[in-house]
N, C-alpha and C positions, 0 to 999 in steps of 0.2 A: 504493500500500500504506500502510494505516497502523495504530498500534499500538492495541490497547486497553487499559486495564483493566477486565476484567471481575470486579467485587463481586458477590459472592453475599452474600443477606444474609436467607436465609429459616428459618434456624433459631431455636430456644426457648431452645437453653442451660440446658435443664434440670438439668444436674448444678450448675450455679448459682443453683438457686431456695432461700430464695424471696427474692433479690435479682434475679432473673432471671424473668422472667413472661412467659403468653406475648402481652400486648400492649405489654408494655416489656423488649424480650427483652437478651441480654448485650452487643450490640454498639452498642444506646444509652448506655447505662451511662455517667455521666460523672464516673469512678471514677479516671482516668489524669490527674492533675495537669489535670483541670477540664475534659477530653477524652473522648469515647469513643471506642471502639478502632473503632468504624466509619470516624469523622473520620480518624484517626490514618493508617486503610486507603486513603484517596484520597491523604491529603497525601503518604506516602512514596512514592507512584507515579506524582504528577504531573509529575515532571521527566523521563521515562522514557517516557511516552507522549502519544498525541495527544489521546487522549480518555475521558472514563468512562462506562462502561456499569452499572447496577446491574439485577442481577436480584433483585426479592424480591418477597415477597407482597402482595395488597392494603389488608393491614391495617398495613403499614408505607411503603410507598412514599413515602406524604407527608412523611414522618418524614425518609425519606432525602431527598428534594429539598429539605429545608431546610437540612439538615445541611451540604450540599453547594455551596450558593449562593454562599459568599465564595470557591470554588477557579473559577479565572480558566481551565475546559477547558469543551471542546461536550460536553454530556452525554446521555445516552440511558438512559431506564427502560423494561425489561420488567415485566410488570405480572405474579404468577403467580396464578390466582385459588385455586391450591391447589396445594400443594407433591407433587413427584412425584423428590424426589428428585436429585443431583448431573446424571447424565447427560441428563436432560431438562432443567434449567437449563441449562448448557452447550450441549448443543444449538440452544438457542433464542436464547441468543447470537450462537450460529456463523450462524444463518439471518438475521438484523438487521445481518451485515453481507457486507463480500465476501469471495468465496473465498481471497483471498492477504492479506485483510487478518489482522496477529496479534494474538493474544490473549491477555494475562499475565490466569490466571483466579487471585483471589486471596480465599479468603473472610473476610469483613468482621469476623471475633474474633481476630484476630492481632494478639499481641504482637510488635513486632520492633527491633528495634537494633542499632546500626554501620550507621547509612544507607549508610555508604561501599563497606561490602561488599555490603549488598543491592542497592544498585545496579549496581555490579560481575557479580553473580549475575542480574540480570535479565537485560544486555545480552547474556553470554554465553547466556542460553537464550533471546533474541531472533534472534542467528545463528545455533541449531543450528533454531531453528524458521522461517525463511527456507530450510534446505536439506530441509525437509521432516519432518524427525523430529517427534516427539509428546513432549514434554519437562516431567519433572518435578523436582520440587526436594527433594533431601533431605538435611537438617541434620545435620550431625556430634553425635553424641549426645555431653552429658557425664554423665549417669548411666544406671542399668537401670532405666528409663521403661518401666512396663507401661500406660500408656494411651494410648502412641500404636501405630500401626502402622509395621513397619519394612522398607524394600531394601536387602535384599545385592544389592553393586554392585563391580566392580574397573574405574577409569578413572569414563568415561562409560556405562559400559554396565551396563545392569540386569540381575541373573542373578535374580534373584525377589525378589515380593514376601512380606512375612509380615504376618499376623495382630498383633494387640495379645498379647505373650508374657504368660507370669509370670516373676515377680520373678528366677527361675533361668536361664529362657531370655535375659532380658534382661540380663542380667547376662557370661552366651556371651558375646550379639551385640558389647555393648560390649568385652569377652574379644579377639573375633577382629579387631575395627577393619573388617573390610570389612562394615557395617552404619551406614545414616542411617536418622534417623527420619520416618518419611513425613508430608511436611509438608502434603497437600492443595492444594499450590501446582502451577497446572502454565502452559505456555507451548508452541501452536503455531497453525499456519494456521487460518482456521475451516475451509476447505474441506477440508483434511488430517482433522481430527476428525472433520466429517461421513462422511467416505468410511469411516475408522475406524470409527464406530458403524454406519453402515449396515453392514458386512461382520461386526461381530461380534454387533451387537444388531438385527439388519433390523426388528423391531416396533418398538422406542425410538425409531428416526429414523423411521417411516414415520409411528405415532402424533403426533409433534412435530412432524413436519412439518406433518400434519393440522390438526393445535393453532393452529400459527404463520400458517396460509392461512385460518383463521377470525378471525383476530385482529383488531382493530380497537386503531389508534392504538398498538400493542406491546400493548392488554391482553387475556391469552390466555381464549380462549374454553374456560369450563368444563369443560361438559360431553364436549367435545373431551378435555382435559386428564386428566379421570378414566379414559381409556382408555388412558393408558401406563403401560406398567409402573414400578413404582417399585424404581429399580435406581440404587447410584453409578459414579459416572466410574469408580471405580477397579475396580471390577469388569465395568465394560462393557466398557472401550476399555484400560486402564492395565495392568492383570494379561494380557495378550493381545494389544495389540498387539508388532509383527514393527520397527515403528519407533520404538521406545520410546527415551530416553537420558536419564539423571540429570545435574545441576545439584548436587556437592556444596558445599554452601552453609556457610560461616562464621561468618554473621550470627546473632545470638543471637535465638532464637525460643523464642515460645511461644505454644499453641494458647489459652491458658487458660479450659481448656475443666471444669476442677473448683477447688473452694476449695483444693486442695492447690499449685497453680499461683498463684490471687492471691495467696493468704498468701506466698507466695514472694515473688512482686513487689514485695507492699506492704510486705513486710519492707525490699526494699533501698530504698524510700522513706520512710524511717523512721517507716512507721508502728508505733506501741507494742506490744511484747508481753514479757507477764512472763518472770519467771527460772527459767519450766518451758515457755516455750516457746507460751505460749497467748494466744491471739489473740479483740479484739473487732473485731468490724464492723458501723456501722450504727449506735451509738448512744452518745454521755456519760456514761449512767446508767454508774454505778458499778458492775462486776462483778468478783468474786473467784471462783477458780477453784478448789478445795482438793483435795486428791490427786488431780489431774488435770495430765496432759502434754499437751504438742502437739494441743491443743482448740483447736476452733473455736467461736465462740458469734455467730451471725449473728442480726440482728434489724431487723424492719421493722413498720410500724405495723401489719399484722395476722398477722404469723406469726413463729415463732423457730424457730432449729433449734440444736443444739448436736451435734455432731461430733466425730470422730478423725479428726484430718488427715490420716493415711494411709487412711481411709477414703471419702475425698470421693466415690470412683469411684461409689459406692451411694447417692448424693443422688438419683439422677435416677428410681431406686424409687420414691422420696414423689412425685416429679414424677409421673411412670405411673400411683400410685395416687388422685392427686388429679386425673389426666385421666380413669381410668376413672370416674368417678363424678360427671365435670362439675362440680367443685370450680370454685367463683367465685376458689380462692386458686392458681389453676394460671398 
């Protein structure tokens, strides 16, 4: 038996554009004290397991095997030649190795800190997934965060999952304490997951299988590809399975997955921001904010955006509208 990590690393990060592109997407980013949170994703995990597995697309894979060359583990790249979504990554994980072998599935935009506890939180969802359970991880909330999803949970055990609330609902959640914020982290057998997807999603795993037995060298065969449905882990296997069990986690995270999130970060590393609260990224030129709060003013050599940092969640609009239309600034 042995452990993996498996990096997913095939999203845009659109609610982070236009620092976030999509052939220089959020998890190259070397924004994190000269790091990106891709790196950042192997290094915390390598003393915890045997080996790294990345699954991402083929417009970045190379990207990741450089990245990844100074970490002293046996690696393995799945190739996607088109993204179909969490449970089909996953899957195609679980089939590249053995049945008993596990798999700490961790996607490659996380912020996280207290190594000591996250370590701590892997080991233990390392042994409940040895006795078979399907195990996720979910962060003690410190405010009412409407952009993540959240489990009501008492112990170990998951009583349901929830949706991304509004401000009031989230607000409860945090209210009642029996509420983590679902972190997209998860940890079990692959052969447990397989059996899990086949019995709740039978096309997902029959399609990925199909995928994975055309494959050449890990890179998956296209047209194969295009015929699974595109569905996530957490609604395939996570919301439904019978052998579920939460991992309440300690460890300070974050998805940061909108500029409401870096600006956070970059605040506790003191990067500048005025005496209302407003924030540059991205450039020296001189900017003055004038009756304006808690702004954001993002800038790159061919686009700017200027924001309400309560607002970030609505970036990923421009991002959509600048895909429909085949926008070169997408």
């Amino acid at each position: 038996m042995k452990i993996y990590n498996v990096i997913l690393s095939g999203g845009v990060g659109s609610r982070l554009w236009p620092l976030s592109r999509k052939n220089h997407p959020k998890q190259f980013l070397k924004v994190f004290e000269g790091k990106s949170l891709f790196e950042l994703t192997a290094e915390r995990n390598k003393k915890v397991v045997d080996e790294l597995m990345v699954v991402g697309n083929s417009d970045h894979i190379e990207w990741s095997k450089d990245l990844l060359k100074d970490i002293d583990l046996p690696k393995t790249f799945v190739t996607e030649t088109i993204a179909r979504n969490t449970a089909a990554a996953i899957g195609f994980a679980a089939l590249a190795v053995q049945p008993d072998d596990v798999l700490i599935i961790t996607p490659s935009d996380h912020l996280i800190q207290n190594q000591e506890a996250y370590e701590k939180s892997l080991l233990e969802a390392v042994e409940l997934a040895k006795k078979d359970y399907v195990v996720t991880f979910g962060v003690i909330p410190t405010k009412p965060e409407t952009g993540y999803g959240y489990i009501e949970y008492e112990g170990k055990d998951v009583l349901s999952f929830r949706e991304k609330p509004n401000t009031e609902t989230a607000q409860e959640f945090l209210d009642r304490g029996t509420f983590l914020w679902n972190s997209g982290m998860f940890c079990f057998k692959a052969g447990v997951l397989l059996d899990e997807l086949k019995k709740y999603q039978p096309e997902v795993f029959e399609k990925s299988l199909e995928a994975w037995q055309k494959s050449e060298n890990n890179l998956l065969d296209e047209e194969s590809c295009r015929q699974i449905p595109s569905i996530s882990i957490d609604y395939a296997v996570m919301e439904r399975s019978k052998q579920i069990k939460v991992v309440p986690a300690n460890f300070r995270w974050n998805d940061l997955g909108s500029f409401e999130s870096l600006y956070d970060y970059l605040r506790t590393t003191g990067h500048p921001v005025d005496e209302n609260g407003n924030m540059v990224i991205g450039t020296e030129i001189f900017t003055a904010f004038v009756g304006m709060k808690d702004c954001i003013f993002v800038h790159t050599t061919d686009a700017i955006l200027v924001l309400q940092k309560e607002k970030s969640q609505d970036v990923k609009k421009i991002y959509s509208q600048l895909e429909k239309y085949q926008s070169t600034l997408r």
